[in-house]
TIFIDO-132216 format. One record per residue (C-alpha): x, y, z. Coordinates in Angstrom, 1 decimal, m for minus. Layout:
BEGIN
      xx      yy      zz
       X       Y       Z
...
END
This chain:
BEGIN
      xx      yy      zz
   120.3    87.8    96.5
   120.5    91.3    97.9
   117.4    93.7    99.0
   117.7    97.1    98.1
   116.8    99.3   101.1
   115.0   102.6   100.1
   116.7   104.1   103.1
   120.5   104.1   101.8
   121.7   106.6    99.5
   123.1   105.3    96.0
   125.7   107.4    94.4
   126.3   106.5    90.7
   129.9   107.3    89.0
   130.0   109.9    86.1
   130.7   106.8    83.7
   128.2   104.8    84.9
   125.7   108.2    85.1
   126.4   107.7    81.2
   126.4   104.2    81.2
   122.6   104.3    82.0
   121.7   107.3    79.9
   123.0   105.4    77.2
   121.0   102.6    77.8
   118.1   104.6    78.6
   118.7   106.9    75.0
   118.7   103.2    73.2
   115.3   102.1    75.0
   113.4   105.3    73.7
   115.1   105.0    69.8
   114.1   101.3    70.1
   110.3   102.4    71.6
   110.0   104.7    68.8
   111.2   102.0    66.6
   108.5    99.8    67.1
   105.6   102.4    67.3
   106.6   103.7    63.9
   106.5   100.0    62.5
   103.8    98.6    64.1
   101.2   101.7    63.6
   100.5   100.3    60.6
    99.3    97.0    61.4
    97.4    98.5    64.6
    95.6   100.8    62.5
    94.5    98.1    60.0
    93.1    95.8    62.9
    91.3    98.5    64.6
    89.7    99.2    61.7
    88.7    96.1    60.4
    91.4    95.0    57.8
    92.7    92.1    59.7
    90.6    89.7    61.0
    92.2    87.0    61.6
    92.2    86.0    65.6
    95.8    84.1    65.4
    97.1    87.3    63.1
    96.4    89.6    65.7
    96.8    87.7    68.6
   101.0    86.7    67.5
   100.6    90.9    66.8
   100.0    91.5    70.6
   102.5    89.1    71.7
   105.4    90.6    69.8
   104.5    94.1    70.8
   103.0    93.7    75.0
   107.5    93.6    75.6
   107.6    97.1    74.5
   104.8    98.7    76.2
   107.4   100.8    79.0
   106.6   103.1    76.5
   103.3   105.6    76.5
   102.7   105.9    73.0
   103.1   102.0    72.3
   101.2   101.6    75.2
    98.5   103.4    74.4
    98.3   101.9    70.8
    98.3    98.1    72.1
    95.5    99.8    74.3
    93.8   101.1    70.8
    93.9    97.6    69.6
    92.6    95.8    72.3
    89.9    97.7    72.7
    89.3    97.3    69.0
    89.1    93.3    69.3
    87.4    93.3    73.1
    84.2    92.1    71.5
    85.4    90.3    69.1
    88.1    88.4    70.1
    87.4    88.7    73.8
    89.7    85.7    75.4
    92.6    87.2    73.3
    91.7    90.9    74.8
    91.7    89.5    78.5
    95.1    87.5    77.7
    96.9    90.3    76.4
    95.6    92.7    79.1
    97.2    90.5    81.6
    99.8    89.7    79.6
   100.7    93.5    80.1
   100.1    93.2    84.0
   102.3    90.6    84.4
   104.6    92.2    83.0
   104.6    95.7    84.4
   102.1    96.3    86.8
   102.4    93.1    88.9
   101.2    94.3    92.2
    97.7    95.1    89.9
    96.7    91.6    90.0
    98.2    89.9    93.3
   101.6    89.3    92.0
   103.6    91.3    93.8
   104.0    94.2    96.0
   105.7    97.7    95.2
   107.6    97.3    98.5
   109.0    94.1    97.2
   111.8    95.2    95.6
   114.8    92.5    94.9
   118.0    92.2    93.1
   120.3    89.0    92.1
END
């Protein structure tokens, strides 16, 4: 296991420079992927068409792994808020769901300073 140290200077290769921007190009095709196939189904829980509590929560799951990105983000956001009443133990799981998975340091699980590698 090594720590990365914020203090020493990384210098990438040309070829791995691309190696990442590549990666990086596929993660926002992928993001925009997603939003553009699950707007529809957001739209018709926020406004009412689906109902059904194990529908929407299986929705969430699927979608809470591709939340790096802000406009999937902010619909999962749309949709929770659109069940927080409603559904409200399926709102609180998902919204943790998403801090576990991002935000860790949010709710005790980690710290940003705490940064390792394996």
């Amino acid at each position: 296991m090594t720590m990365i140290d914020d203090n020493e200077d990384y210098v990438l290769s040309e070829s791995d420079k691309q190696f990442f921007d590549g990666i990086a190009e596929q993660l926002n095709e992928l993001a925009e992927f997603v939003y553009q196939e699950y707007r529809p189904t957001a739209q018709a829980i926020i406004h009412g068409k689906i109902n059904d509590e194990h529908e929407i929560e299986l929705f969430l799951d699927s979608m809470v792994g591709s939340c790096y990105d802000d406009k999937v983000l902010n619909l999962y956001k749309d949709v929770i808020r659109s069940i927080l009443y409603k559904y409200p133990q399926v709102a609180h799981d998902h919204v943790y769901m998403y801090y576990e998975m991002f935000e860790p340091e949010k709710i005790g699980l980690g710290s940003e300073d705490e940064q390792e590698v394996e």
